[in-house]
C-alpha positions as CSV (number, residue, x, y, z in Angstrom):
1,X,36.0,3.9,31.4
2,X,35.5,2.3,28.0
3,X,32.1,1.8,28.2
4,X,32.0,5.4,29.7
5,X,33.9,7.1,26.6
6,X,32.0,5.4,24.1
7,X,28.6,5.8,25.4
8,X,30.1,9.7,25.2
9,X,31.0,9.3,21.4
10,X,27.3,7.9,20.8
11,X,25.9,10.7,21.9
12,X,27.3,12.8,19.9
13,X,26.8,11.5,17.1
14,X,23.0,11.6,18.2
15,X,23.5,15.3,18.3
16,X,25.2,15.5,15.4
17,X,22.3,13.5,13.6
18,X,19.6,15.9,15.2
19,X,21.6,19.2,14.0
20,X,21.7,19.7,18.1
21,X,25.0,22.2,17.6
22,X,24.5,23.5,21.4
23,X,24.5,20.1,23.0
24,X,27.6,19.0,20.6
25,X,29.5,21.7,21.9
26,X,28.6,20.6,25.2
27,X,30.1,17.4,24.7
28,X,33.6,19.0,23.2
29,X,36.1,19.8,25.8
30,X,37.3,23.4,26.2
31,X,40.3,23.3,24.4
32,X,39.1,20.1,21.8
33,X,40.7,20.0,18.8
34,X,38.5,18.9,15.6
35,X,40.5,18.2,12.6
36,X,39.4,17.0,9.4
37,X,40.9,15.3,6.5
38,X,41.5,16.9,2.9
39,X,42.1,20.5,1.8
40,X,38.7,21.9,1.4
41,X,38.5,25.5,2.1
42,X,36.1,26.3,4.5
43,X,35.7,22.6,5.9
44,X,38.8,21.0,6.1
45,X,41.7,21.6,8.6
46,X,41.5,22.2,12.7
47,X,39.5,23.4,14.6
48,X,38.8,25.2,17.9
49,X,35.7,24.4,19.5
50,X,34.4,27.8,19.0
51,X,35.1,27.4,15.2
52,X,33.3,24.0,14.9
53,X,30.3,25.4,16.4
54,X,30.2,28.0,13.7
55,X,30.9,25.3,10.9
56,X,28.2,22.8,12.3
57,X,25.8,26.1,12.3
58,X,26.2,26.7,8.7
59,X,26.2,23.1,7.5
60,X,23.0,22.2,9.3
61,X,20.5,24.7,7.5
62,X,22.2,23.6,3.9
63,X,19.9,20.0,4.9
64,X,16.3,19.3,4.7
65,X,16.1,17.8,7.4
66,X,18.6,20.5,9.1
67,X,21.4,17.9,10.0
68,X,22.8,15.2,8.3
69,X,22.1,11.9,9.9
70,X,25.2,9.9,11.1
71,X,25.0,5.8,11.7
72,X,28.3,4.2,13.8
73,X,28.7,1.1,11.8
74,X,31.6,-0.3,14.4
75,X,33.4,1.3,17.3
76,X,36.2,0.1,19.3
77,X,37.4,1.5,22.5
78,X,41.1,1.9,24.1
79,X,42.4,3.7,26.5
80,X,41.3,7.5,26.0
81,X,40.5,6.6,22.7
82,X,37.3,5.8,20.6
83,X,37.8,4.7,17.1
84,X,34.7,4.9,14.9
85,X,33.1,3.9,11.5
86,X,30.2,5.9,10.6
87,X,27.9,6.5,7.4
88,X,26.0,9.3,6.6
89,X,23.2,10.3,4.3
90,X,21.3,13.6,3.8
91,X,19.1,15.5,1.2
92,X,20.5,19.4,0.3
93,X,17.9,21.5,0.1
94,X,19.3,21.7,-3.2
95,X,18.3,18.1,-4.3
96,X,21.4,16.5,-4.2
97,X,22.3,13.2,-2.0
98,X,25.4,13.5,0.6
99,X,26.1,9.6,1.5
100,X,29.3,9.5,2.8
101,X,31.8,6.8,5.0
102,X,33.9,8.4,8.0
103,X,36.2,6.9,10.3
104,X,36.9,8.9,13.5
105,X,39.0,8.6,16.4
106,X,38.0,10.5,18.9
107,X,40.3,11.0,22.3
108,X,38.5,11.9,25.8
109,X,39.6,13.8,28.3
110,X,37.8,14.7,32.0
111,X,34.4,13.1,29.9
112,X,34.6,15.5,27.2
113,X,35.8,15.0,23.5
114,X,39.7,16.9,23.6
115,X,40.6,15.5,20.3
116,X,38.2,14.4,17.0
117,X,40.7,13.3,14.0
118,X,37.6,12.8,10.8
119,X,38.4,11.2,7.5
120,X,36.2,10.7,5.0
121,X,35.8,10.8,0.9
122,X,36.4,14.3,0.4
123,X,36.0,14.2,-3.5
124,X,31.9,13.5,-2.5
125,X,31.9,16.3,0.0
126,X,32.9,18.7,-2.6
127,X,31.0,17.5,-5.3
128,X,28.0,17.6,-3.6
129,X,28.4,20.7,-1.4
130,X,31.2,23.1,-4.0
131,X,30.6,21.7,-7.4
């Protein structure tokens, strides 16, 4: 089941890397839950999976290369759960440089993602996407 859940998680963050939104979604469970760190209007707080599907479709055309690509640097497994550290990196169309670190912890449930908990340096998400 480990093995199982994680190879889960690594795909999607594959997706997420190749601005796939229709197979992320695919991957989320009916009733998943995506929170993310920070009070950023618009981008942080919870999330149906409805609602992330409508956030990843208007991030995804803000890069050049229409997603922003995500790298697991270490991921540990337990239970249900699948902790993860992750970079990013990205060029807006605007110029700027989105390079980010992430931990998430996802949770599985019937092989499908039922809970994504996303933290990251928030400060660099709004100066690169708000500022």
């Amino acid at each position: 089941m480990l093995e199982s859940n994680k190879k889960i998680v690594e795909q999607l963050l594959q997706e997420l890397s190749a601005g796939d939104v229709e197979n992320v979604l695919e991957l989320l469970h009916e009733d998943v839950a995506w929170w993310i760190s920070g009070q950023i209007e618009g981008i942080s707080g919870t999330f149906s999976r409805l609602e992330m599907g409508e956030l990843l479709r208007g991030i995804g055309p803000v890069f050049k290369e229409g997603a922003v690509k995500l790298t697991p640097t270490s991921m540990i497994a337990e239970g249900k759960r699948v902790a993860v550290e992750a970079e990013s990196r990205g060029e807006l169309n605007n110029g700027r440089h989105y390079k980010n670190l992430y931990h998430f912890l996802f949770e599985i449930e019937d092989g499908k993602i039922k809970l994504v908990k996303e933290y990251m340096d928030t400060m660099h998400v709004f100066q690169t996407f708000i500022e």
